[in-house]
DOVONU-677828 format. One record per residue (C-alpha): x, y, z. Coordinates in Angstrom, 3 decimals. Layout:
X	Y	Z
...
//
This chain:
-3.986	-141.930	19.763
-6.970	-141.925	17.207
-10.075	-141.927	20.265
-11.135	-138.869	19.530
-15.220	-139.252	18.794
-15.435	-142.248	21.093
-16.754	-142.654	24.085
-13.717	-144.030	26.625
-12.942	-145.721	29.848
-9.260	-145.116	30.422
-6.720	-145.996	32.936
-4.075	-143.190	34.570
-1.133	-144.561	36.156
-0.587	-141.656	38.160
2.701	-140.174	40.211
2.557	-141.997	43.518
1.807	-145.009	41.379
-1.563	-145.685	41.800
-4.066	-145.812	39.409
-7.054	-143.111	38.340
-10.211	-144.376	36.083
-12.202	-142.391	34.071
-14.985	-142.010	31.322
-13.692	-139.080	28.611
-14.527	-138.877	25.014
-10.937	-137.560	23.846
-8.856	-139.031	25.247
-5.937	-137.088	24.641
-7.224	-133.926	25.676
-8.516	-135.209	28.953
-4.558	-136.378	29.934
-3.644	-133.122	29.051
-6.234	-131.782	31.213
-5.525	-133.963	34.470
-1.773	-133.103	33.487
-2.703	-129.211	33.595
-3.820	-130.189	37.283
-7.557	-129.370	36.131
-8.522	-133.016	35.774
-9.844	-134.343	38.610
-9.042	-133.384	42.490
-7.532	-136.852	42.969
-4.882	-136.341	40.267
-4.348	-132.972	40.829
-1.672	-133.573	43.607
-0.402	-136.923	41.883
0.566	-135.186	38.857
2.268	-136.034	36.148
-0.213	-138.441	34.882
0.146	-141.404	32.052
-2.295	-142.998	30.671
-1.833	-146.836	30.719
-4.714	-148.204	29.552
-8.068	-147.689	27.373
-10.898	-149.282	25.428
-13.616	-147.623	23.383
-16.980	-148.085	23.343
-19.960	-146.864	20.714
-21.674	-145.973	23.564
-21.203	-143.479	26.316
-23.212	-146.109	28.645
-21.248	-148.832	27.440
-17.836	-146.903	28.659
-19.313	-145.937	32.264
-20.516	-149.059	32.705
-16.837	-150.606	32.211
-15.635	-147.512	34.502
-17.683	-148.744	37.392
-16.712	-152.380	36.809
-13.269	-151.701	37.243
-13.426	-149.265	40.348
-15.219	-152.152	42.117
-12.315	-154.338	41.828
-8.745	-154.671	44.333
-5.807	-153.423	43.011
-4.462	-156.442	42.820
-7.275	-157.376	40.339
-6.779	-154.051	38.577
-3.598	-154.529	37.420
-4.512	-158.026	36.176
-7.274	-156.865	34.005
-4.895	-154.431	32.325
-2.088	-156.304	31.529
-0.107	-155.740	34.841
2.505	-153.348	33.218
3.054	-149.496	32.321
3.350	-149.306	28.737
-0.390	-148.688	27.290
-2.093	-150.899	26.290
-5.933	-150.741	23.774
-8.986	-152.843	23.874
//
């Protein structure tokens, strides 16, 4: 994935099947790094981790903001914002 120098809200689709948000700014590192179990303590134990999802932003701001936004919704409306399936999908 060419995100590296951006400033991205992703989507992890993790284990257990639920789903992990996050800000990161390489994103390909920062899978790696949940993967390694160093991530975040919420994906630690749902490990392996795949990212399903991710736009970029020109703005570090920009990318939190979306973050939040999707955090506040259900599940239900999760999974409709990103498409609804596992394979990854860019914005």
């Amino acid at each position: 994935m060419e995100t590296n120098n951006k400033h991205i809200f992703y989507v992890l689709e993790c284990k257990d099947n639920t789903l992990y948000a996050g800000y990161t700014n390489n994103l390909d590192k920062r899978v790696a790094t949940h993967n390694a179990g160093k991530g975040a303590k919420y994906t630690k134990a749902r490990r392996p981790v795949k990212c399903i999802y991710y736009e970029t932003y020109e703005t570090k701001q920009e990318a939190m903001r979306a973050e939040y936004a999707f955090k506040q919704l259900k599940r239900s409306e999760k999974l409709k914002y990103i498409g609804g399936n596992n394979e990854i999908t860019k914005k």
